[in-house]
C-alpha positions in Angstrom: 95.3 58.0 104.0 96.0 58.3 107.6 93.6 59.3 110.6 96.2 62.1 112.3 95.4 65.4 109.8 92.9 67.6 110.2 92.3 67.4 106.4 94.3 65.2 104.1 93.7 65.4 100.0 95.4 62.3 97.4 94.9 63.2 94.0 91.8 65.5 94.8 89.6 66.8 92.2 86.6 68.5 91.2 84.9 68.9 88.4 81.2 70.9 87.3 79.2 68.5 84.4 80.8 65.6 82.5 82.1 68.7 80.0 82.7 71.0 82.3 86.2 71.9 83.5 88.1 71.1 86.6 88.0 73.5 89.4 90.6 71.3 91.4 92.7 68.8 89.6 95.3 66.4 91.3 95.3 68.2 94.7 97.7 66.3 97.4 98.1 67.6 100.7 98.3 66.8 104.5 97.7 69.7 106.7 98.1 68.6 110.8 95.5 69.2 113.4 96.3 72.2 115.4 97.4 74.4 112.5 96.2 77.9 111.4 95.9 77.6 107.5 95.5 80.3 105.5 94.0 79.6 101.7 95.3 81.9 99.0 95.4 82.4 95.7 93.4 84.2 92.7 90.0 84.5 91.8 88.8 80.8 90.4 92.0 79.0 91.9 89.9 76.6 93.5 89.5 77.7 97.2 86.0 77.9 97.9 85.8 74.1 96.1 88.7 73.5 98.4 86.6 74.4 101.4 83.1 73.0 100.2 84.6 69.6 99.8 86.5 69.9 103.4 83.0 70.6 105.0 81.3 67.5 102.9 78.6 70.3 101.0 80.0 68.2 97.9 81.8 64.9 96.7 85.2 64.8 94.3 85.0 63.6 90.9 88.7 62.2 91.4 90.7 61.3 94.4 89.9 61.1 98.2 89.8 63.2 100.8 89.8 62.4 104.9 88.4 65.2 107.4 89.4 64.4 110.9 90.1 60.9 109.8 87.0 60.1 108.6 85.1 60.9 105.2 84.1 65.0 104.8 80.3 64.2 105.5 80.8 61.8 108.7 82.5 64.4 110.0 79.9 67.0 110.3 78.9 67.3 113.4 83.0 68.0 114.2 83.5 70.7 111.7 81.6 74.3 111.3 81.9 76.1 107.8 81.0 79.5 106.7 80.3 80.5 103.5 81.6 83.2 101.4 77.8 84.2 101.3 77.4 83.1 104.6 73.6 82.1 104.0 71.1 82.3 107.0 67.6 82.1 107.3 66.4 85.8 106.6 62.8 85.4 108.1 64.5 84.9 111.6 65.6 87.3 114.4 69.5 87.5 115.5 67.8 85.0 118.5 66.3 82.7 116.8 69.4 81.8 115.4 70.9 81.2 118.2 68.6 79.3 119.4 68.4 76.8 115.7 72.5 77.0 116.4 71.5 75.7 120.0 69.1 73.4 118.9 71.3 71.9 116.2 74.1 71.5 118.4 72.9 70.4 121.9 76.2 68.6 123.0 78.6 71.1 121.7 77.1 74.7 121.9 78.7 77.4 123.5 75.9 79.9 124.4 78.3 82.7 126.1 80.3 82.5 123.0 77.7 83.2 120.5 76.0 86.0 122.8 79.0 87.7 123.1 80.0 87.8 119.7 76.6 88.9 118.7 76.6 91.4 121.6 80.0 93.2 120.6 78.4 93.9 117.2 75.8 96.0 118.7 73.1 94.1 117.0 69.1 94.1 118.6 68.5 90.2 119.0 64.9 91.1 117.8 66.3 92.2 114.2 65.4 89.8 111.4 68.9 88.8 109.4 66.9 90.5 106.1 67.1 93.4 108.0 71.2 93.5 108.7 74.1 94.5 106.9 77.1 92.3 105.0 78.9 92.8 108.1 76.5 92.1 110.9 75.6 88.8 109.0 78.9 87.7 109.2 79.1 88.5 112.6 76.4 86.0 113.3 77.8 83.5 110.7 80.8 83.1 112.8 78.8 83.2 115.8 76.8 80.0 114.8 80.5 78.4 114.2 82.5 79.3 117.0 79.6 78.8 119.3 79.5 75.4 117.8 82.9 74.6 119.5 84.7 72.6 116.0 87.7 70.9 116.1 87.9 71.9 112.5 86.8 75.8 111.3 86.3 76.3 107.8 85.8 80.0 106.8 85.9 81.4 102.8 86.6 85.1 102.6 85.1 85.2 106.3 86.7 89.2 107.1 85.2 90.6 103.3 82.5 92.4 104.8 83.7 93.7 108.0 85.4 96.8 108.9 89.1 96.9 109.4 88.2 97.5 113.5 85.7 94.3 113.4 88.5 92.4 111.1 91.0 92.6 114.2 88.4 91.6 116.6 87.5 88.8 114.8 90.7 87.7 114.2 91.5 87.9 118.0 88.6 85.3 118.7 89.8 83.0 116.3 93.1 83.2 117.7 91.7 82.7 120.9 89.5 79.7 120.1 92.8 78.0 118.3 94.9 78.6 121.5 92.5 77.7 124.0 90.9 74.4 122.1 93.4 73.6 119.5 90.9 74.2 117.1 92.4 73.4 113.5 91.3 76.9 111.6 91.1 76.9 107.5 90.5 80.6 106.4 90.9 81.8 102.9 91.4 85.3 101.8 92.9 87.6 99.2 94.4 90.0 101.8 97.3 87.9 102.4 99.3 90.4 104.5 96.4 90.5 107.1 97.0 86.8 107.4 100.8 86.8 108.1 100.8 87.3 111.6 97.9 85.1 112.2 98.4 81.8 110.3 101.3 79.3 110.7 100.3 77.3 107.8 100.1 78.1 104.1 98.0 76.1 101.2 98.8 78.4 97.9 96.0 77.4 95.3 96.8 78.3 91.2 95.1 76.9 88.3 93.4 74.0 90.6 96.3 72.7 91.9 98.3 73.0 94.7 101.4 75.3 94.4 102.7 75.7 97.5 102.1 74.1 101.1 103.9 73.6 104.2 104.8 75.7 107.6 104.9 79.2 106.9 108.3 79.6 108.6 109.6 77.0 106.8 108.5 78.2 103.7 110.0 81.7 103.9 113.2 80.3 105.4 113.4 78.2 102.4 113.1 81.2 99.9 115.4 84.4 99.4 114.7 87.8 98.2 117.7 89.2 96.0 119.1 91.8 94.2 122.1 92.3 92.2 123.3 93.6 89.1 121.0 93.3 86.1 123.7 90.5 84.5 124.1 88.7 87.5 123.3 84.7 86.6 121.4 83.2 89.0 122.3 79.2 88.5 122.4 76.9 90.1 119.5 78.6 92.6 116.0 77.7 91.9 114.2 81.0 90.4 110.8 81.4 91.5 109.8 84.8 89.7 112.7 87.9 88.3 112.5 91.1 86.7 115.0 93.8 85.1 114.9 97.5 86.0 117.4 99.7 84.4 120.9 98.4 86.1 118.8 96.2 89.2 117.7 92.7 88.8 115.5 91.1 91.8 114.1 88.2 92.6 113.0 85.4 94.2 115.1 82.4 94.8 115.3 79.3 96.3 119.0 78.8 97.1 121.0 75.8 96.2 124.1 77.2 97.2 125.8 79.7 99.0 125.0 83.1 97.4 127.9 86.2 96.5 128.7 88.0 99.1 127.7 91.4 96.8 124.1 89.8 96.6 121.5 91.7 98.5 119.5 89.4 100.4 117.1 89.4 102.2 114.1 87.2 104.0 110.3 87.5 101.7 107.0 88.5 103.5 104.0 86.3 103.0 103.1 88.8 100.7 105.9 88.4 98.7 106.4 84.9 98.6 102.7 84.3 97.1 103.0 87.1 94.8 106.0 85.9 93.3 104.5 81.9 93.0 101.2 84.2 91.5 103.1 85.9 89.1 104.9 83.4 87.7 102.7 79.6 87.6 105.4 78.0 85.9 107.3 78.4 88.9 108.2 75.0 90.4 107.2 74.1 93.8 109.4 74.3 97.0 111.8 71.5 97.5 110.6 68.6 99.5 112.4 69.7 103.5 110.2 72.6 103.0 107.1 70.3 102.6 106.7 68.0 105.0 103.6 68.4 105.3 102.9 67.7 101.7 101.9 63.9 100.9 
């Protein structure tokens, strides 16, 4: 395993109790520093293992991992993670938060950045976290991160709470802090189409596993949406997921030749492209150009 990826996995897994079963199983993957990665897939994939092994919270049964070169642990002080519960101390104000964050991190810590963050939420630094909502805690969750200045961001579910409104402006920071620092951002989230236009990488999770990863515009290039009439054979292209209504047949291909000129075609959304690997999980994964970032 090389030094050069922001996280790399070989044969990752997890597993809960010597009976229990595996949450992540075989798991290989490079993804480079600099990237936007969203994390999708259904309930129980795998992603929040995913992300608690990234941020060193917990060691593989199987495998290896590297963070920033170096084991997930060692690399701690370089990486900020929020939970999916995004757990704070509830005894302390909104400022003496801050202030742990400040404390905690005394070489890295972005004041302005946390103040403002906090500030834009309207929230009274004198409030006690027990006393805000789902939404204002994550607000100060991410806070705590981005003040931290990482080189690697690791957020699970990190928009749930907020309102569509706070969703953008969070969104906006994170794209800021990427641009500006290069910061490597891992986000996962079940609202895929809110990620489309904000990630440039894609890790699809299913069953523990890796089932999709590589450059989001590679990806989609790589695929086709179709449709054509219901007996239309689609050899010698590589089906990801099709379905039959009435005359119509559509689906998702990956093309290994050049297609009829009466085929509809056309180029898959995010959305559509993971739906259609979600819908099917015998579906095989995308051919190697479309990996390269795929050990």
């Amino acid at each position: 395993m090389t030094g050069t990826a922001a996280i790399e996995a070989a044969a990752l897994g997890k597993r809960f109790g010597r009976r229990g079963g595996w949450a992540l199983r075989d798991c290989t993957f490079r993804l480079p520093a600099g990237r936007v990665c969203a994390v999708v897939g259904p309930n129980g994939a795998g992603k929040s293992t995913l992300l608690a092994l990234a941020a060193g919270l917990m060691a593989p049964t199987e495998g290896a991992m590297a963070v920033l070169g170096e084991r997930p642990g060692a690399a701690r002080e370089r990486v900020a993670y929020v939970a999916q519960d995004k757990p704070l101390y509830q005894q302390l104000t909104v400022a003496e938060t801050l202030a742990m964050g400040a404390d905690l991190n005394t070489d890295r810590w972005d004041a302005a950045t946390a103040e403002r963050i906090v500030a834009h939420g309207d929230l009274n630094p004198k409030s006690r976290i027990r006393t805000l909502s789902g939404g204002q805690c994550t607000r100060v969750a991410l806070a705590l991160a981005l003040a931290k200045r990482p080189e690697l961001l690791l957020l699970d579910e990190p928009m749930a709470d907020l309102d569509p409104l706070a969703r953008h402006e969070m969104m906006g920071l994170l794209m800021a802090q990427a641009a500006e620092f290069g910061t490597t951002i891992v986000m996962s989230s079940h609202v895929v189409a809110e990620l489309e236009d904000s990630c440039d990488h894609l890790l699809l999770i299913g069953g523990g596993q890796v089932r999709l990863a590589g450059e989001i515009d590679d990806l989609l290039a790589a695929h086709v949406r179709v449709s054509a009439p219901a007996q239309t054979v689609l050899d010698p292209h590589s089906v990801v997921e099709s379905h039959t209504t009435g005359r119509q047949l559509t689906a998702m291909i990956r093309p290994a030749a050049p297609m009829p000129g009466d085929w509809r075609t056309g180029t898959p959304s995010l959305e559509e492209l993971v739906l259609s690997y979600l819908r099917n999980p015998q579906a095989t994964t995308a051919p190697a150009k479309t990996q390269e970032t795929v050990a």
